[in-house]
PDB file of N, CA, C and O in Angstrom:
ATOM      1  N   UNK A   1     -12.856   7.665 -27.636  1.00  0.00           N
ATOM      2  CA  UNK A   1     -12.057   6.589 -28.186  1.00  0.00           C
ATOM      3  C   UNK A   1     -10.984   7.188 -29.083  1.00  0.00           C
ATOM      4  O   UNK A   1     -11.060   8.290 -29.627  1.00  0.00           O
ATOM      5  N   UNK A   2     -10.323   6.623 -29.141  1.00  0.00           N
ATOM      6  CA  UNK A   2      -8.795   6.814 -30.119  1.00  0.00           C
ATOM      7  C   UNK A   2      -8.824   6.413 -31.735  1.00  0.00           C
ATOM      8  O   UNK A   2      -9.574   5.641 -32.333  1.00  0.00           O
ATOM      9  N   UNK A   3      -7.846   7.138 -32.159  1.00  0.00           N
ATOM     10  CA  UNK A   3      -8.060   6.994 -33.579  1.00  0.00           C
ATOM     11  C   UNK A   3      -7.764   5.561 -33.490  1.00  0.00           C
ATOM     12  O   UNK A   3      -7.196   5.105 -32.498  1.00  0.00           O
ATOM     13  N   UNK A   4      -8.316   4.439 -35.010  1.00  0.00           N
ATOM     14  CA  UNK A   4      -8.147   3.395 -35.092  1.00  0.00           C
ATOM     15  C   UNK A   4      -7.182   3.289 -36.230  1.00  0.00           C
ATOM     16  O   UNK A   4      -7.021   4.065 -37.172  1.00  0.00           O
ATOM     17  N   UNK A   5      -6.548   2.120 -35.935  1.00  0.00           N
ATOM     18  CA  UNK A   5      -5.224   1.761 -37.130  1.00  0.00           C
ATOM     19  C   UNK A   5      -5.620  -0.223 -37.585  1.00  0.00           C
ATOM     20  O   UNK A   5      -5.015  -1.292 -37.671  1.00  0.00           O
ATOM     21  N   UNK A   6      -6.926   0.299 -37.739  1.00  0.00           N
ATOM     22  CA  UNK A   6      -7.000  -1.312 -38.560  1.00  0.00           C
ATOM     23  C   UNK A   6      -6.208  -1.372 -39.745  1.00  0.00           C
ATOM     24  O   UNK A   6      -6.047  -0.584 -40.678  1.00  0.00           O
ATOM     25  N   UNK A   7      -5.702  -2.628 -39.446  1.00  0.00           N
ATOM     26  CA  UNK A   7      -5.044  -3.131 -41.299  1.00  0.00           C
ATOM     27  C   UNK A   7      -6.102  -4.196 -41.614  1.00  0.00           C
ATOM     28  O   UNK A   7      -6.819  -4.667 -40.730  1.00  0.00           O
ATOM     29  N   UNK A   8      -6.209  -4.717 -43.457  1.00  0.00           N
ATOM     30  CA  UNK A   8      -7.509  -5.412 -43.425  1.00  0.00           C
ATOM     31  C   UNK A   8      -6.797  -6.592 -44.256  1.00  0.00           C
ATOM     32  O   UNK A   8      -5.696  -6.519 -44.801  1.00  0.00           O
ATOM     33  N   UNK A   9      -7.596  -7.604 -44.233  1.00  0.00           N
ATOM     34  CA  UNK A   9      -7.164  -8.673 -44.838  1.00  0.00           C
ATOM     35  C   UNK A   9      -8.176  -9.161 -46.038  1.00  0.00           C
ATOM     36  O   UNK A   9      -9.330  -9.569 -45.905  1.00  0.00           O
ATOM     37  N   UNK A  10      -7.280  -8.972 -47.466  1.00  0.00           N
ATOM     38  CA  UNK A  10      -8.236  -9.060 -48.623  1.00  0.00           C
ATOM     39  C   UNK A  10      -8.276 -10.341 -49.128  1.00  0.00           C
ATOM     40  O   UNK A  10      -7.392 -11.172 -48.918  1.00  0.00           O
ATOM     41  N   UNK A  11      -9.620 -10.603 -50.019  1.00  0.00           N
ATOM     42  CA  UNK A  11      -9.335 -11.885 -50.948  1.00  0.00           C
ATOM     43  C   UNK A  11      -8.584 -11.957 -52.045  1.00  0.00           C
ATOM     44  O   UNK A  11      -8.226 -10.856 -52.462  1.00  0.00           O
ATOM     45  N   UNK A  12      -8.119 -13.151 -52.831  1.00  0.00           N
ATOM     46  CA  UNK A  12      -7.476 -12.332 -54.366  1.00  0.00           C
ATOM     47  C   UNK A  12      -8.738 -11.192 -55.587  1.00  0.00           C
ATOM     48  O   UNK A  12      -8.756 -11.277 -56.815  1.00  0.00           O
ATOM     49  N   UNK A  13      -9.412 -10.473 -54.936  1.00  0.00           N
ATOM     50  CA  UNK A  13     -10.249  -9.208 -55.767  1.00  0.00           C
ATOM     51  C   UNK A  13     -10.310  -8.786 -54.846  1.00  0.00           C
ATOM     52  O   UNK A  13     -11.445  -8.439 -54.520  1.00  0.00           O
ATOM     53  N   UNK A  14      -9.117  -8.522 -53.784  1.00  0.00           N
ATOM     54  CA  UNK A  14      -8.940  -7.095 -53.121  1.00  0.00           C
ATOM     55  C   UNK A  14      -9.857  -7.190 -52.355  1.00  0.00           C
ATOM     56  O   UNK A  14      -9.592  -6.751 -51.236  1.00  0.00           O
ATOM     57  N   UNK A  15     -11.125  -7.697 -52.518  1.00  0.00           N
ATOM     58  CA  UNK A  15     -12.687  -7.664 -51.629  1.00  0.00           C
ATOM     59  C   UNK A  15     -12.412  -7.846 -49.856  1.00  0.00           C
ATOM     60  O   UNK A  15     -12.302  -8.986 -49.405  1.00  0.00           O
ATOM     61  N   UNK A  16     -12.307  -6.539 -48.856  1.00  0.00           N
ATOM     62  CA  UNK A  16     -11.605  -6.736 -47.528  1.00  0.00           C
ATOM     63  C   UNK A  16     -12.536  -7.853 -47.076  1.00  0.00           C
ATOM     64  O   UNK A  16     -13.699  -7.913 -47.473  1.00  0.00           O
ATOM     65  N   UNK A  17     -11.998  -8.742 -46.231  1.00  0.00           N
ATOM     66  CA  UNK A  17     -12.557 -10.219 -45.568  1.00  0.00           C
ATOM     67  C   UNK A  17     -11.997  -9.651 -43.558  1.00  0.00           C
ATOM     68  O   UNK A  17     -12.796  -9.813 -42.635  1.00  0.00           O
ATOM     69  N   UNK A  18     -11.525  -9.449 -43.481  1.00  0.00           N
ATOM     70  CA  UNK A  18     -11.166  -9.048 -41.820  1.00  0.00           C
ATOM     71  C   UNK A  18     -10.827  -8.128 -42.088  1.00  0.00           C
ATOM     72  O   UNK A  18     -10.872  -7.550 -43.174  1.00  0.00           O
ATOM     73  N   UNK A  19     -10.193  -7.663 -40.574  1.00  0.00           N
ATOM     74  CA  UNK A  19      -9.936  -6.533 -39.998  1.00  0.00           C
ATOM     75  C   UNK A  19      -9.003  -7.167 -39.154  1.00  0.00           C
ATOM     76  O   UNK A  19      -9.281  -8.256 -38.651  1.00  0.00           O
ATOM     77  N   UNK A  20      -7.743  -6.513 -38.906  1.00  0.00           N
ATOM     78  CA  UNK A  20      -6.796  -6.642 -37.554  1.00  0.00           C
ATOM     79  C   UNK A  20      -6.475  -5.462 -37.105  1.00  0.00           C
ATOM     80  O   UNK A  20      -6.173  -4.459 -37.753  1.00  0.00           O
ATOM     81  N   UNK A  21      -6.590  -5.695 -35.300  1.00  0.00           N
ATOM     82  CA  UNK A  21      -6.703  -4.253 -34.994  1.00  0.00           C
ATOM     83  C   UNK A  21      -5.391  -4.613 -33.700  1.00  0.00           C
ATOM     84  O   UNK A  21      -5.278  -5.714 -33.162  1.00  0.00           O
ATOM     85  N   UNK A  22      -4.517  -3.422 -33.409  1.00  0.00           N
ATOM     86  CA  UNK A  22      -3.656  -3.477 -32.467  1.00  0.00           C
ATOM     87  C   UNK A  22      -4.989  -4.076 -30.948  1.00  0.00           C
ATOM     88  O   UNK A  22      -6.148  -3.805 -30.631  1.00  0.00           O
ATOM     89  N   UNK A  23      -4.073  -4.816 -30.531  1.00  0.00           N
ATOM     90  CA  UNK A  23      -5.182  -5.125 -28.647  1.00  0.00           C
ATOM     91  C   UNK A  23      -5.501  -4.235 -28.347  1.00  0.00           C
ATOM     92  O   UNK A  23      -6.719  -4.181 -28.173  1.00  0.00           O
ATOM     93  N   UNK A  24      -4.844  -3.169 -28.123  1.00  0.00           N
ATOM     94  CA  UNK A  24      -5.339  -2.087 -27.034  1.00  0.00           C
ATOM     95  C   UNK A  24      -6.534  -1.688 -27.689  1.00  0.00           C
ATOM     96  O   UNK A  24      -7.664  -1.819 -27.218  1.00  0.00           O
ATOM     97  N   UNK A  25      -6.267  -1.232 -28.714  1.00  0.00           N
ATOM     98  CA  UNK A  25      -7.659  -0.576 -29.403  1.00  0.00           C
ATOM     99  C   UNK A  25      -8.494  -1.503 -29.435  1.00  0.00           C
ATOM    100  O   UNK A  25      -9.576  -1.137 -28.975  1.00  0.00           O
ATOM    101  N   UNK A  26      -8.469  -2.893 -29.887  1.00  0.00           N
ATOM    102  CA  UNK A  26      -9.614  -3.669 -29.901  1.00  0.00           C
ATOM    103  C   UNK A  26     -10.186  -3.831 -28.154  1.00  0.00           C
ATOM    104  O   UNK A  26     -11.383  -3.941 -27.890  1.00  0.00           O
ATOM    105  N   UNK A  27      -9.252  -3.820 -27.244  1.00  0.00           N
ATOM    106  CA  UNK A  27      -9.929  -3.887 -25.663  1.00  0.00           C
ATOM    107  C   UNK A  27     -10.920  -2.386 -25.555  1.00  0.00           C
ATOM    108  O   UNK A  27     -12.075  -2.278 -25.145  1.00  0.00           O
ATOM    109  N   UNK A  28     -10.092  -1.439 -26.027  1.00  0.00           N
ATOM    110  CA  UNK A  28     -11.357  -0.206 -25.544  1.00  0.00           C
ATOM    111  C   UNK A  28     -12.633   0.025 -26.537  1.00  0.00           C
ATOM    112  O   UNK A  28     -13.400   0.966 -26.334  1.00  0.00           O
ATOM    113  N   UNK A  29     -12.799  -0.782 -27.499  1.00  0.00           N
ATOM    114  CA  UNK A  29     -13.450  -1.499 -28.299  1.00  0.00           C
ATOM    115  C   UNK A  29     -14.443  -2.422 -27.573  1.00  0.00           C
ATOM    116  O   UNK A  29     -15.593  -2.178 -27.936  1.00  0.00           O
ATOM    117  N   UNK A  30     -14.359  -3.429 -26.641  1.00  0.00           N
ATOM    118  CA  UNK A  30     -15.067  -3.980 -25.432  1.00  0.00           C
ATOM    119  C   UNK A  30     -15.216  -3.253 -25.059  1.00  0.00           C
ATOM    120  O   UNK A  30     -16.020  -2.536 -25.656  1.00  0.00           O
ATOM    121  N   UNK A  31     -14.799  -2.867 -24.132  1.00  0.00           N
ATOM    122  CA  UNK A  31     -15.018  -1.768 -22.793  1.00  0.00           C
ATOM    123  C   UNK A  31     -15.855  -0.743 -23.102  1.00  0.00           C
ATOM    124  O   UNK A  31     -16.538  -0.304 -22.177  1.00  0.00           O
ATOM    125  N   UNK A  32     -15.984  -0.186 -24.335  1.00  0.00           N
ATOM    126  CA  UNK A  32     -17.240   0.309 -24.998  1.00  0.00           C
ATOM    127  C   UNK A  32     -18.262   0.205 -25.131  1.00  0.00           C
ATOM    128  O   UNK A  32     -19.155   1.031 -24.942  1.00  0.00           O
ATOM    129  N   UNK A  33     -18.331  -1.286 -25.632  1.00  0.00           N
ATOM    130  CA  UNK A  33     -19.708  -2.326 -26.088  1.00  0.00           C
ATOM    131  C   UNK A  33     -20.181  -2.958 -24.619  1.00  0.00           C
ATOM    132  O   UNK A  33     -21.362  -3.283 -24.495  1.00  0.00           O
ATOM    133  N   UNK A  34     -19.269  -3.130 -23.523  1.00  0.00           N
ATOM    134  CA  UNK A  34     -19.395  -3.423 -22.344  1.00  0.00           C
ATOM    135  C   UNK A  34     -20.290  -1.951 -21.631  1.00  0.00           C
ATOM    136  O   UNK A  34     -21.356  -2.087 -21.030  1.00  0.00           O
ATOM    137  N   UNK A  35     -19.743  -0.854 -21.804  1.00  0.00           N
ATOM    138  CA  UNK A  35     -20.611  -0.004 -20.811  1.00  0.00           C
ATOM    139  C   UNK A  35     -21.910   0.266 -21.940  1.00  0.00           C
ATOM    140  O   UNK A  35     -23.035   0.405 -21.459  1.00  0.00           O
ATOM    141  N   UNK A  36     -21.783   0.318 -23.027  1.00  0.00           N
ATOM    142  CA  UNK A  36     -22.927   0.359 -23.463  1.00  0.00           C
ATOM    143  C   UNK A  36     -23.912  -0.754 -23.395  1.00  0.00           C
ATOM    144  O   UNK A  36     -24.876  -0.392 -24.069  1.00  0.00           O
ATOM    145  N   UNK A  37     -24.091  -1.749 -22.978  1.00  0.00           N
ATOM    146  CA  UNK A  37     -24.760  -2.469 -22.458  1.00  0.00           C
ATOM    147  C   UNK A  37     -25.054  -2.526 -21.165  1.00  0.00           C
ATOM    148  O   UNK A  37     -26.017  -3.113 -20.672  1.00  0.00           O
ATOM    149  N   UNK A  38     -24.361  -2.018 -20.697  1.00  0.00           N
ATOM    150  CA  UNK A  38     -24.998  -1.390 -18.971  1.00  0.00           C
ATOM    151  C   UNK A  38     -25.773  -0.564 -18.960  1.00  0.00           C
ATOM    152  O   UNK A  38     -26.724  -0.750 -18.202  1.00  0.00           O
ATOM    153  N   UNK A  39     -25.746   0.764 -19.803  1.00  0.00           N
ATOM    154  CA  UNK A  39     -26.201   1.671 -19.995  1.00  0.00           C
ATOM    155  C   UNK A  39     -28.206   1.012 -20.520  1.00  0.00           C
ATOM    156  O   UNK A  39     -29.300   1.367 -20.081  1.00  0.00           O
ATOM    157  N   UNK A  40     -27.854   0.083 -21.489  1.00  0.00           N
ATOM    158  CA  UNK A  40     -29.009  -0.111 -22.172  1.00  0.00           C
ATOM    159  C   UNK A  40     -29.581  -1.146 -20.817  1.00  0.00           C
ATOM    160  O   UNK A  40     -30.663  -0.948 -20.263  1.00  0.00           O
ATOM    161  N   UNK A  41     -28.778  -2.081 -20.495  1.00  0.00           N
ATOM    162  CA  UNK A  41     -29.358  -2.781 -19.081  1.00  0.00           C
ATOM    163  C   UNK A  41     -30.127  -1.914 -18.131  1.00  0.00           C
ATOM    164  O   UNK A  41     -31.145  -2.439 -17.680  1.00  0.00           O
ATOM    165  N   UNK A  42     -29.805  -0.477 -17.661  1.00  0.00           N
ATOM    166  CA  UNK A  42     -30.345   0.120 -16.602  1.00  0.00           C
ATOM    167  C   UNK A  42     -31.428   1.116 -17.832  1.00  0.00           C
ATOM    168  O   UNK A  42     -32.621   1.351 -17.642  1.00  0.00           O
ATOM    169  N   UNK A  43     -30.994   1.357 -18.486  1.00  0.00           N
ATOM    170  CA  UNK A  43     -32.393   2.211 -19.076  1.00  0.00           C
ATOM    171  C   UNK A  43     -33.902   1.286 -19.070  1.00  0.00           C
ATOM    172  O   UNK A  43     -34.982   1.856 -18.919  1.00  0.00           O
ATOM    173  N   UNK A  44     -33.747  -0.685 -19.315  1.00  0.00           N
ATOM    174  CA  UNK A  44     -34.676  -1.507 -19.822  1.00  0.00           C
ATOM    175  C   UNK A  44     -35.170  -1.383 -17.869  1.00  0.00           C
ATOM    176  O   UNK A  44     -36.299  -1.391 -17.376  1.00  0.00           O
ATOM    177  N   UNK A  45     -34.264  -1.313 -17.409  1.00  0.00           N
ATOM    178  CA  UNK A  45     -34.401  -1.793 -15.864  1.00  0.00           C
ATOM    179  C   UNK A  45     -35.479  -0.661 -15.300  1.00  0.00           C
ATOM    180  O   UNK A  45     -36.293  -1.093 -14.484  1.00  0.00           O
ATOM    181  N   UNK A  46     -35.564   0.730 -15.649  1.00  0.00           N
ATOM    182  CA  UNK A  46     -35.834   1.613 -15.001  1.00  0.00           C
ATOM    183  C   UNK A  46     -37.452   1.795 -15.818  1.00  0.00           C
ATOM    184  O   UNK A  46     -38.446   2.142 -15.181  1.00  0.00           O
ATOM    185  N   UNK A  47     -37.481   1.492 -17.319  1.00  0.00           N
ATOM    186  CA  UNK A  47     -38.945   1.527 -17.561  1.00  0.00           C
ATOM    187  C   UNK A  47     -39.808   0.100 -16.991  1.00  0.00           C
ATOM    188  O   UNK A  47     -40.967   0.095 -17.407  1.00  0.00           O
ATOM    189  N   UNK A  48     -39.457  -1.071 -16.141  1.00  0.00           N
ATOM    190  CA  UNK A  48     -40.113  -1.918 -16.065  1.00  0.00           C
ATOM    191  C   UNK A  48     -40.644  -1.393 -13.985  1.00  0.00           C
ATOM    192  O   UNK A  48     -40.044  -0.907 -13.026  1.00  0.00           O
ATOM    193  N   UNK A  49     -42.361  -1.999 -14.334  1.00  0.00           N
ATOM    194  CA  UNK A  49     -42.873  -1.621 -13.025  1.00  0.00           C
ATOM    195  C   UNK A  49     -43.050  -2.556 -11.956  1.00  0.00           C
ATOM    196  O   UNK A  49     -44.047  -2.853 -11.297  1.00  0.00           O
ATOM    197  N   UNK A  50     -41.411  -3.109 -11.917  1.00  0.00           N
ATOM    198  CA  UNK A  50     -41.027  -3.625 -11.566  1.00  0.00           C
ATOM    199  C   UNK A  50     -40.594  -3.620  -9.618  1.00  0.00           C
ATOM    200  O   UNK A  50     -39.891  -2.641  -9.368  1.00  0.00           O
ATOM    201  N   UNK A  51     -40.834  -4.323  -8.594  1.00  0.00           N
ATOM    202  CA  UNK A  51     -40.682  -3.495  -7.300  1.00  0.00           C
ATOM    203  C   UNK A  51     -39.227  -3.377  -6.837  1.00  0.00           C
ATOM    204  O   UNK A  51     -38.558  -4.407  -6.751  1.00  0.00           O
ATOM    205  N   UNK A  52     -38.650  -2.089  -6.509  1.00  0.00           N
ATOM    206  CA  UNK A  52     -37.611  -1.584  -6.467  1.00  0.00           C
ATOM    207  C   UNK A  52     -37.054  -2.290  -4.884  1.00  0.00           C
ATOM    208  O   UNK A  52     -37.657  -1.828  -3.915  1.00  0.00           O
ATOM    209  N   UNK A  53     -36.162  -3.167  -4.624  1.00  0.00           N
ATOM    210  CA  UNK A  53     -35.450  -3.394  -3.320  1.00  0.00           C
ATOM    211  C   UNK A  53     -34.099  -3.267  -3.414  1.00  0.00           C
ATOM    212  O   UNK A  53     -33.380  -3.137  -4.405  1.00  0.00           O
ATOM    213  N   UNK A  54     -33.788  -3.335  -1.972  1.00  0.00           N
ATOM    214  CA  UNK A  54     -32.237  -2.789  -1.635  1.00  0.00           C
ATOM    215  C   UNK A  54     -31.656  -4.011  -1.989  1.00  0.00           C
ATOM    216  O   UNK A  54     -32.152  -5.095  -1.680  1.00  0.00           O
ATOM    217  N   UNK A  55     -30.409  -3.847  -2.759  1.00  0.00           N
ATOM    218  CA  UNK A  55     -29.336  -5.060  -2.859  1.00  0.00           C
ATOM    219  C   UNK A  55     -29.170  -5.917  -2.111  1.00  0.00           C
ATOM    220  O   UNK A  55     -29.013  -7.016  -2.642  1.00  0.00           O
ATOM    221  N   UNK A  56     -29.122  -5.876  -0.671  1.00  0.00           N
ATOM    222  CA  UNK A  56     -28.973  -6.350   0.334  1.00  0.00           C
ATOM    223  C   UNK A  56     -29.884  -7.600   0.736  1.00  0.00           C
ATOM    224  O   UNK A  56     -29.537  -8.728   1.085  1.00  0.00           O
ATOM    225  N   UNK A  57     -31.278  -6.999   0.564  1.00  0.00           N
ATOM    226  CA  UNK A  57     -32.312  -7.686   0.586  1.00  0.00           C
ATOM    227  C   UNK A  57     -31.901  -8.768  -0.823  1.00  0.00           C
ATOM    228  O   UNK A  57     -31.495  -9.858  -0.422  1.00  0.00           O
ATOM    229  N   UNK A  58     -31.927  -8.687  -1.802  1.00  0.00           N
ATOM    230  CA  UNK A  58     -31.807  -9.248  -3.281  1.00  0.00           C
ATOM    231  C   UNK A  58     -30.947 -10.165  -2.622  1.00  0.00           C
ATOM    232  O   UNK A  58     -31.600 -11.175  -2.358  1.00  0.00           O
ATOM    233  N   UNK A  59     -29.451 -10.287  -2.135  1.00  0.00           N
ATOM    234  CA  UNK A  59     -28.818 -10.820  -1.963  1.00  0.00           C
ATOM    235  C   UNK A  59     -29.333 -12.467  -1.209  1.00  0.00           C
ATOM    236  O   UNK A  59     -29.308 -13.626  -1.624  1.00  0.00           O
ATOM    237  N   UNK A  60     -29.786 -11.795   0.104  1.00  0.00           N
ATOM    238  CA  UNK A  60     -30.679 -12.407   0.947  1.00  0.00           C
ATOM    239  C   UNK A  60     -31.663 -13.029   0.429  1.00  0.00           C
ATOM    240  O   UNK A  60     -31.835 -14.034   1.119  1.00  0.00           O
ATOM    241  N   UNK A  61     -32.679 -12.982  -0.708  1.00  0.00           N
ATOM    242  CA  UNK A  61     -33.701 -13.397  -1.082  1.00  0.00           C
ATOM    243  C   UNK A  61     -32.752 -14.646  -2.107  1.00  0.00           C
ATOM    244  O   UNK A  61     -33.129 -15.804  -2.292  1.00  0.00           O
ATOM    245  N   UNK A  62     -32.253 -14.404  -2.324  1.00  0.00           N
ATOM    246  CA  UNK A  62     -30.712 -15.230  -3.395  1.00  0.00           C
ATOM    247  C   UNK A  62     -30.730 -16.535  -2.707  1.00  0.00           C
ATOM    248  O   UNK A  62     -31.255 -17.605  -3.014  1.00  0.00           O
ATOM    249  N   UNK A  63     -29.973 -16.144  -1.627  1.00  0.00           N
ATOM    250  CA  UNK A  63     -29.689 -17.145  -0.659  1.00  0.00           C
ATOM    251  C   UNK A  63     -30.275 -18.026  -0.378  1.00  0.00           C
ATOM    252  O   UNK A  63     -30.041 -19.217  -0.586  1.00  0.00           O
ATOM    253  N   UNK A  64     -31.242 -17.460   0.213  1.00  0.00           N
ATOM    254  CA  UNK A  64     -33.012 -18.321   0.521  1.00  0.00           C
ATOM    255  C   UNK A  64     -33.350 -18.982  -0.424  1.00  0.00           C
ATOM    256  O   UNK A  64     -33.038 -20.153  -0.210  1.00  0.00           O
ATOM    257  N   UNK A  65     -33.825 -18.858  -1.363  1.00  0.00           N
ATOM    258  CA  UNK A  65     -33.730 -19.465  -2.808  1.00  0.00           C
ATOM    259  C   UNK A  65     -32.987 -20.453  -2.763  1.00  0.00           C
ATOM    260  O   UNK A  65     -33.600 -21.389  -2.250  1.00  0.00           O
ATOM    261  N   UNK A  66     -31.586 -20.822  -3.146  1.00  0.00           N
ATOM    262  CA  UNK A  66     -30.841 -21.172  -3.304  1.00  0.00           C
ATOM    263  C   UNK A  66     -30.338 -22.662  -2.081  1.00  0.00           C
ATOM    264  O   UNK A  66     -29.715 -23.712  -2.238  1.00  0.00           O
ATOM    265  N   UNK A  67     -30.914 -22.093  -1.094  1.00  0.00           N
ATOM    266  CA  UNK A  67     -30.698 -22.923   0.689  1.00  0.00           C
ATOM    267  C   UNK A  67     -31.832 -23.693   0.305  1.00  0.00           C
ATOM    268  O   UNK A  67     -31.692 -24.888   0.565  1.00  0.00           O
ATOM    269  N   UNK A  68     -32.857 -23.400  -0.204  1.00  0.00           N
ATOM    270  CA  UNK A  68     -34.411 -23.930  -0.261  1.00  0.00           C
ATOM    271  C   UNK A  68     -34.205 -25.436  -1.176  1.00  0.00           C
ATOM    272  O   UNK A  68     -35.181 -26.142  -1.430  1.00  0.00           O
TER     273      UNK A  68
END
């Protein structure tokens, strides 16, 4: 990630209350918190003993479901 250039927004005792951040930086800011939640999604995914099928099938079982 890139250096950050927040400016902050104070009360009258200076006490910072926000943060404003240029977009770009606040998007790779998501996109951060976004793969890190994938990351934590497939780590929770991989300790559960859970039965492993092909996407394909998942899809299909979706369907069925769903038609039902």
């Amino acid at each position: 990630m890139n250096i950050l250039h927040p400016e902050y927004i104070v009360d009258s005792n200076q006490t910072p209350k926000s943060v404003v951040l240029p977009i770009n930086e606040w998007r790779e800011i998501l996109s951060a918190i976004e793969e890190l939640e994938d990351i934590k999604a497939y780590d929770e995914a991989k300790l559960t003993s859970d039965e492993i099928i092909p996407f394909d099938q998942a899809l299909n079982e979706i369907d069925t479901d769903v038609s039902s």
